[in-house]
N, C-alpha and C positions, 0 to 999 in steps of 0.2 A: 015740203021744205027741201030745197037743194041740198044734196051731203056734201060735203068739204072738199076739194078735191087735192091729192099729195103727190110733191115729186120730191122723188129720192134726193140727197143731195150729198155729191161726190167732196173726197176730204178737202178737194184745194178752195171749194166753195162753204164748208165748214170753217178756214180758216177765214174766210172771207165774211165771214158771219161776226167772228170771234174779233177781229180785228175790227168791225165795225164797234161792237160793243165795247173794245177797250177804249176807243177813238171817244167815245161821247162822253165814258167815266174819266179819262185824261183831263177831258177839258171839262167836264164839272168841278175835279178837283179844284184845279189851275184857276178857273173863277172863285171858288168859293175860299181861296186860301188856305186846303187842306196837301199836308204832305201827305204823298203816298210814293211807293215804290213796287217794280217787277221783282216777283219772285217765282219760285219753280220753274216748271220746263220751259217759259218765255226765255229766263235768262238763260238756261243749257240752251237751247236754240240761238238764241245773239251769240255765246260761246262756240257752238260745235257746228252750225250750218251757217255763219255767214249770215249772223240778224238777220235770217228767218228763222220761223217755226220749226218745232220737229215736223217732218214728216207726216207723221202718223198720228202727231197729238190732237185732241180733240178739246181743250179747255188751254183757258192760262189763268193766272192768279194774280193780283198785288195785293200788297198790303198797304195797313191805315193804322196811325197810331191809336193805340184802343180810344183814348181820351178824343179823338175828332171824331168816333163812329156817330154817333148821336145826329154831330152836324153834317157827317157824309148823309146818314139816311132819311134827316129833311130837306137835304137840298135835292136828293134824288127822285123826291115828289116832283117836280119839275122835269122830271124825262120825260119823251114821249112816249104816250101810251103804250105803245108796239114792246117797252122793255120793263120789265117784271122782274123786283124783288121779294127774296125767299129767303128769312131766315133759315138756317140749318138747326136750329134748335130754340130753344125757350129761354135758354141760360145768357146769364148776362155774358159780353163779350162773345155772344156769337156768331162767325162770320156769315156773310152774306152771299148768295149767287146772284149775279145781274143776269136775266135771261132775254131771250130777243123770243114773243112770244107768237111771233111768224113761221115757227119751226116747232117742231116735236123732236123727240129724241125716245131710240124705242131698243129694249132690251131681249135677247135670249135667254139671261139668266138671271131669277128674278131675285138673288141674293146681290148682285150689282145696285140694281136700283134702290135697294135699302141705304147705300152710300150715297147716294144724291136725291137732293130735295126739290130742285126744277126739274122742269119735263119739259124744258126747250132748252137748245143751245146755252152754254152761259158759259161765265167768269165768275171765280172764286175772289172776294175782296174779305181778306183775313187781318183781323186785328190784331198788332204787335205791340211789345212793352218793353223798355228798361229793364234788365235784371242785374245785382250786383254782381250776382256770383252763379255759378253754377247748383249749388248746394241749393238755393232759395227756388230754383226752378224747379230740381231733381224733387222736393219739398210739394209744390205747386202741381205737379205728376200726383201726386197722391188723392191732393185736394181734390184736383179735376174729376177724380176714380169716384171721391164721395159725392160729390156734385151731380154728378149720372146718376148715380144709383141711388138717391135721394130723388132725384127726378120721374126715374123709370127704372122699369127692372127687365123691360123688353130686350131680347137680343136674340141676332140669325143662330149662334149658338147655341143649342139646349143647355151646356152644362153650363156656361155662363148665367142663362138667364137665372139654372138652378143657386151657383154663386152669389147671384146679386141676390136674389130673394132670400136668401140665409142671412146675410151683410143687413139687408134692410130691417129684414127682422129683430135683429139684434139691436137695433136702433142707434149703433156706431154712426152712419153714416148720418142721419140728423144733428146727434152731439155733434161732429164734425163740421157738418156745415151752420149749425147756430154758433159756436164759437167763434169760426171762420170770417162771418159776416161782422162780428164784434169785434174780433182783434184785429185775426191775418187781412182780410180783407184792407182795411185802411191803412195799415202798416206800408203793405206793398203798393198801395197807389203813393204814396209819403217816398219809398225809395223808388218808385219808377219816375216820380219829377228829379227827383235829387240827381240820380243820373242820367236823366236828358241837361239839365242845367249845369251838370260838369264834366259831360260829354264822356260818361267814366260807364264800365260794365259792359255788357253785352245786350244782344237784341234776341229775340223769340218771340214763341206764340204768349198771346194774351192770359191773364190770371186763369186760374179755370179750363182752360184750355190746352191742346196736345204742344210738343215741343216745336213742329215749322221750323226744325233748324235749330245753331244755336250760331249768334256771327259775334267778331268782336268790333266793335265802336267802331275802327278803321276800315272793317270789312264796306262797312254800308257807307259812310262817311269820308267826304263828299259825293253826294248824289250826282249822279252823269245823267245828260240827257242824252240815249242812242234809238236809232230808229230799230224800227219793230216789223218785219216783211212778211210774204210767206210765199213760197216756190209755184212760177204761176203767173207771180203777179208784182207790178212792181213798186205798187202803192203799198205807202209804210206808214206807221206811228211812230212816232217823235218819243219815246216814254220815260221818267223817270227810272233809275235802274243806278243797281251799288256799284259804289266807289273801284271795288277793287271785280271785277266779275268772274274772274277764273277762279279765284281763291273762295270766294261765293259759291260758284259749282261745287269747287271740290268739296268743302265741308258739307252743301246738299246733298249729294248724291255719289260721294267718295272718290278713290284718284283714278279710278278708269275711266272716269264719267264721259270725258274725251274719244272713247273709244266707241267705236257703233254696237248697239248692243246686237244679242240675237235673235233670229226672228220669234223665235218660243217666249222669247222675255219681256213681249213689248208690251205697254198697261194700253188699254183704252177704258177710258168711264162709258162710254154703251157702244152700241152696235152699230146703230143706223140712225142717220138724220134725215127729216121728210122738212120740206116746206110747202105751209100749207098754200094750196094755190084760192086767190077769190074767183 
């Protein structure tokens, strides 16, 4: 049998990658009549380079209102084969990576790859909710704590994973989530319509899930359509993206965000990209 054969692939062809993949999830949306919108380093990128990419970045994100995931993820039976979805967990409202499965993606450290659940190029498409208030989210943090550790008790941490397993033991975190699923649960899908339909409270990560931000109603509201580049090259994506985009950043990622960071500080999710050659 012939072995696979790989070539390396340099970032501005990473983002060429990533850019394809946002390209086909845009217009799935856009047919199927799902809103979605750009979040994370896409929009610091449309803000700080001149709608392009960062640099250096290796993924980008949107989000999907938790309530259309369902329909996102049977209409994306319909890709072509070459792009591969990976839940990142088990738990409901879990976000998704769209991956281009023409590519590998390969690590030095293998406490990194614990963070990501593809193993080719991708995009992060994370489900978001209505919240009224702060308080019901800061609440929801908690939830999410007992949700994992009712799940699993695995973690890169030893003394975590020794935490969870005490927490589980105790059987807190079950009571938590059987009640959870009786009360809280239906509660807060009851206030996340109420304030889509009066256009009231803030935006965040999904029930269950980490914070992603916290914007208020004006932040995101009215959606802009602005193109999406990357340094290189001068074909772009058209993409849905919030309302107000500076003020977006800044509440993401604080008020230097503007500012180039340093080269000690910069994140990458892995190392090295290969594509496989046939």
């Amino acid at each position: 049998m012939t072995q696979p054969m790989f070539e390396q692939l340099e970032i501005q062809e990473i983002h060429d990658t990533l850019l394809s993949i946002l390209r086909i999830v845009v217009e799935l949306c856009e047919a199927n009549g799902i809103d979605y919108f750009l979040i994370g380093g896409g929009c610091l990128g449309m803000a700080r380079h001149d709608h392009k990419m960062i640099p250096w970045d290796d993924d980008l994100d949107i989000s999907i209102w938790a309530n259309d995931m369902p329909r996102f993820v049977q209409a994306a039976q319909t890709l072509p084969s070459r792009y591969k979805l990976t839940f990142r967990t088990l738990s409901k409202n879990s976000s998704i990576q769209i991956s281009d499965t023409s590519t590998l993606i390969e690590f030095d450290n293998p406490s990194k790859k614990q963070l990501i659940c593809a193993d080719n190029v991708f995009i992060d498409v994370v489900p978001m909710m209505y919240w009224p208030s702060l308080a019901w989210k800061h609440f929801d943090n908690w939830y999410a704590i007992a949700l994992a550790i009712n799940r699993t008790t695995n973690s890169p941490t030893p003394w975590k994973a020794i935490v969870k397993k005490l927490l589980r033991f105790s059987g807190l975190p079950h009571l938590t989530v059987s009640l959870g699923r009786r009360f809280y649960e239906p509660l807060v899908e009851r206030m996340n319509c109420r304030c889509h339909a009066e256009g009231v409270g803030f935006i965040s990560g999904a029930m269950g899930q980490k914070w992603i931000g916290r914007y208020p109603w004006h932040v995101i509201y009215p959606l802009k359509n602005r193109p999406l580049g990357s340094f290189g090259n001068t074909d772009t994506v058209l993409v849905s993206s919030p309302n107000d985009l500076h003020e977006f950043v800044r509440l993401r990622y604080g008020n230097n965000c503007m500012q180039q960071p340093k080269p000690e500080t910069l994140w990458k999710h892995f190392d090295r990209a290969v594509r496989i050659k046939p």
